[in-house]
C-alpha positions as CSV (number, residue, x, y, z in Angstrom):
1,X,0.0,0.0,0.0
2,X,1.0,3.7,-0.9
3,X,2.1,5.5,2.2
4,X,0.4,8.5,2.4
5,X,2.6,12.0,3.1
6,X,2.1,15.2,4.7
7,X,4.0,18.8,4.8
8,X,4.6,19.9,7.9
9,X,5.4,23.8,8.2
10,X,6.5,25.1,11.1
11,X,5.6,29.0,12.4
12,X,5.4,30.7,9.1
13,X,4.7,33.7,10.7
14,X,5.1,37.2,10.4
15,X,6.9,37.5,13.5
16,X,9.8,34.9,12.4
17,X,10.1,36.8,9.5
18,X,12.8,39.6,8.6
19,X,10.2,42.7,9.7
20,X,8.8,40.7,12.5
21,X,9.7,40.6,16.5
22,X,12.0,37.6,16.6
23,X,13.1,37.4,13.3
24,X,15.1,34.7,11.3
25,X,18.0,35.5,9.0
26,X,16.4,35.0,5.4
27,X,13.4,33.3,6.9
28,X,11.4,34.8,4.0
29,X,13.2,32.9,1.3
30,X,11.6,29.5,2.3
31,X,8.3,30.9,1.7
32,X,8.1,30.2,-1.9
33,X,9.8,26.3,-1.3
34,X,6.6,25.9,0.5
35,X,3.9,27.5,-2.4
36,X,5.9,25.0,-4.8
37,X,5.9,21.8,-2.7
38,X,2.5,22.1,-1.0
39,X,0.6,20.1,-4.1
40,X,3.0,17.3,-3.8
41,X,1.0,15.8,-0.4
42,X,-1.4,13.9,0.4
43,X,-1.7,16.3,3.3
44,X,-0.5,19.9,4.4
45,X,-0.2,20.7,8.6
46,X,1.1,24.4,9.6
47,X,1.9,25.2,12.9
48,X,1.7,28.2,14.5
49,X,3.6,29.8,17.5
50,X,0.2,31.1,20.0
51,X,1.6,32.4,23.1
52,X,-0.5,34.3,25.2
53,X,0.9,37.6,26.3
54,X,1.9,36.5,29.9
55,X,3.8,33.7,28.3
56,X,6.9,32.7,30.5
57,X,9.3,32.6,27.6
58,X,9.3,36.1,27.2
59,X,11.9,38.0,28.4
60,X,9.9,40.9,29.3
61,X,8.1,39.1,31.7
62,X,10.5,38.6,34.1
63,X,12.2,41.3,35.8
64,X,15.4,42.4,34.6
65,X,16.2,39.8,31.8
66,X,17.1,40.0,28.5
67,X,16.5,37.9,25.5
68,X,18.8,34.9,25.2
69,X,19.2,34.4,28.9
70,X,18.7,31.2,30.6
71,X,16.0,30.5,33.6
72,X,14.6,27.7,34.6
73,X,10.6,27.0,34.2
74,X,8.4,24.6,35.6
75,X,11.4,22.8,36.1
76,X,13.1,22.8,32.5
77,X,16.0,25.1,30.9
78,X,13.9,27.8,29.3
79,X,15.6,30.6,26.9
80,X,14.2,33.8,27.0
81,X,12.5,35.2,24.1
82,X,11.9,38.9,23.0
83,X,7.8,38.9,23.0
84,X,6.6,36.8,19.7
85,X,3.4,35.2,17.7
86,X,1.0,36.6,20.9
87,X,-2.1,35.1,20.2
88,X,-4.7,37.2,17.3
89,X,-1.6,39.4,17.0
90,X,-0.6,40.2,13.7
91,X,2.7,38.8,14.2
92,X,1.3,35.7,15.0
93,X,-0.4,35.6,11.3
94,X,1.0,33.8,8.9
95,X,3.1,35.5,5.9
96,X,0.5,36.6,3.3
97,X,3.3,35.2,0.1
98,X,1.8,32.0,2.0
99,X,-1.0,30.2,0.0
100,X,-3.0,29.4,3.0
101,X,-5.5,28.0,0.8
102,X,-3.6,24.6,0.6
103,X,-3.5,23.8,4.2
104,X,-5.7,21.2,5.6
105,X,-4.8,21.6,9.1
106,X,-3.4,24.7,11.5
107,X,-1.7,23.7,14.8
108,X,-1.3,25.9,17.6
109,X,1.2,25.6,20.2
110,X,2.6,27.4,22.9
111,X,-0.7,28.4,23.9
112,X,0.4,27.8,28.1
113,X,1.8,30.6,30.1
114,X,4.1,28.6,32.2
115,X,5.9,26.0,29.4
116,X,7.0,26.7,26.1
117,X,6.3,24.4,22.8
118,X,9.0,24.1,20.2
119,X,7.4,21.0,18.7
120,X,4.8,20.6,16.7
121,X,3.5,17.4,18.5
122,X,4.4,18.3,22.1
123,X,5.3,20.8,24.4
124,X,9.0,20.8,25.2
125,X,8.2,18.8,28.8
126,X,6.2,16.2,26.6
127,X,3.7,16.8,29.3
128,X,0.6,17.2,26.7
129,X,0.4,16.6,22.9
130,X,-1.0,19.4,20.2
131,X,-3.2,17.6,18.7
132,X,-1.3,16.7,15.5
133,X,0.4,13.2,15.8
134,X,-3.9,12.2,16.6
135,X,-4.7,14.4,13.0
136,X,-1.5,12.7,11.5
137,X,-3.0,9.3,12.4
138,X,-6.5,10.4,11.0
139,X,-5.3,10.5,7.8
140,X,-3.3,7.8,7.4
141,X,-0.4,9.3,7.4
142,X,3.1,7.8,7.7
143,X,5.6,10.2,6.0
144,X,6.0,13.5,7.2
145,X,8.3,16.1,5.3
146,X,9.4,19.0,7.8
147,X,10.2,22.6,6.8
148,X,10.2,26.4,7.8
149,X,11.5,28.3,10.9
150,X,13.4,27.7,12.8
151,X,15.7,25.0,11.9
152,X,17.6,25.3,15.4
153,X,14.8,25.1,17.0
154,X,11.1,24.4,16.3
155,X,11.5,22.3,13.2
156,X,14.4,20.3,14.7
157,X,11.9,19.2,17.8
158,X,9.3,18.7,15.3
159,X,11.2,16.9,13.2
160,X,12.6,14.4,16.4
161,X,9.7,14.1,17.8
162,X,8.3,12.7,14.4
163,X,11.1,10.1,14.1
164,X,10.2,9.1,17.5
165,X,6.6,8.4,17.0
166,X,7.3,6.5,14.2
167,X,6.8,8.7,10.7
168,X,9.5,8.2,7.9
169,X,10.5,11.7,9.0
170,X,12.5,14.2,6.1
171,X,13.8,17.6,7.0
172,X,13.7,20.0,3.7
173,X,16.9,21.3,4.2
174,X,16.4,24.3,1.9
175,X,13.4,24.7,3.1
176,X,14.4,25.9,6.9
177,X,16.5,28.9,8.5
178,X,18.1,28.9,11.4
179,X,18.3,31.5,14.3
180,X,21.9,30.9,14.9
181,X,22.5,32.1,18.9
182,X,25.3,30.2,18.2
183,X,27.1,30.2,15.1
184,X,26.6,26.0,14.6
185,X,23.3,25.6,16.2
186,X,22.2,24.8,12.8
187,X,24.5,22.7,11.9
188,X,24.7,20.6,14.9
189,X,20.4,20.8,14.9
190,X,20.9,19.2,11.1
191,X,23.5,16.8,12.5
192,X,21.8,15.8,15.4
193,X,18.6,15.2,13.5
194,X,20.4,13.1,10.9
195,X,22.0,10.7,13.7
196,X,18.4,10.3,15.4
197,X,16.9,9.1,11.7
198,X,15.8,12.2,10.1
199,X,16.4,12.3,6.3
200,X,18.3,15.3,4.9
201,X,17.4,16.0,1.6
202,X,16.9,19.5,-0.8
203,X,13.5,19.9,-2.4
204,X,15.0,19.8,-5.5
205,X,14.5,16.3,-5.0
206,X,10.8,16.4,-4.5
207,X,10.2,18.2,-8.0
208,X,9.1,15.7,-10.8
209,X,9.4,12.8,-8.8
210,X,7.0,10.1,-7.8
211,X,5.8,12.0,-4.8
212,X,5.1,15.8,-6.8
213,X,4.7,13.7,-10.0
């Protein structure tokens, strides 16, 4: 039997964006990967960042902190955020270069004050699920192809936590940006993805194959 595919894209929001509040270096320039892949799938998931504006990630929310400093919350390593993707903001819309009118299914996550999401399935204390590996199984779905922002972060989580739920999980490598605190993060996130079973591979690859026909 054929297995069935979806497109995962993660956060493609304003706010990630080069105008936005937390943006990421040339995070625009996977918009159009996305336009051209989404009619290759069986299935197309977006996730969205939905923090509330009390949200504990925030660095403005705790009393003299800055971005990129480390606290603990609810018992895990938390990096603080400048304020992002606040729920019915219009940072937390996504891009309008976006054809919205492909996806099937929007995920929101983040939406707790006191524990942040990176992942698409899970929070980042795996203490409650989105919503999306249960949508995932609806449809049948066993391959899931992963791209958009950040590579670093929320599509690297996404993309693990895939692998370890059992998808045939591939990371669109062109199709991601990285934030880069670090100058490697990237390329450690790609590395550490590949060892955990993640497929690396360019979307070049997609076009005119079996799978975008």
């Amino acid at each position: 039997m054929e297995k069935k595919s979806a497109l995962i894209l993660v956060d493609l929001q304003y706010d990630f964006c080069p105008l936005g509040a937390l943006p990421v270096p040339k995070g625009d320039e996977v918009i159009p990967i996305a336009n051209k892949l989404m009619d290759c799938f069986d299935c197309i998931v977006a996730t969205k960042d939905w923090h509330p504006a009390n949200h504990g990630s925030f660095a403005a929310n705790h009393p003299w902190r800055k971005p990129g400093q480390l606290i603990e919350l609810n018992g895990l390593e938390q990096i603080l955020w400048p304020i992002h993707c606040v729920q019915n903001s219009f940072g937390a819309e996504f891009v309008d270069e976006l054809n919205t009118n492909l996806i099937d299914k929007v995920i929101h996550k983040g939406t707790q004050p006191g524990i942040d999401s990176y992942s698409g399935f899970f929070d980042n204390g795996h203490q409650k699920g989105t919503g999306l590996h249960e949508y995932l199984e609806s449809e049948s779905i066993r391959q899931v192809y992963v791209m958009g922002l950040a590579a670093d972060y929320c599509v690297k989580y996404t993309a693990l936590d895939a692998v370890s739920l059992g998808y045939e999980t591939f990371l669109i490598e062109d199709g991601t940006r990285g934030v880069n605190l670090k100058p490697d993060d990237t390329s450690n996130a790609l590395e550490e993805m590949k060892e955990a079973g993640v497929n690396i591979i360019q979307s070049s690859s997609l076009v005119n194959t079996e799978i975008c026909g």
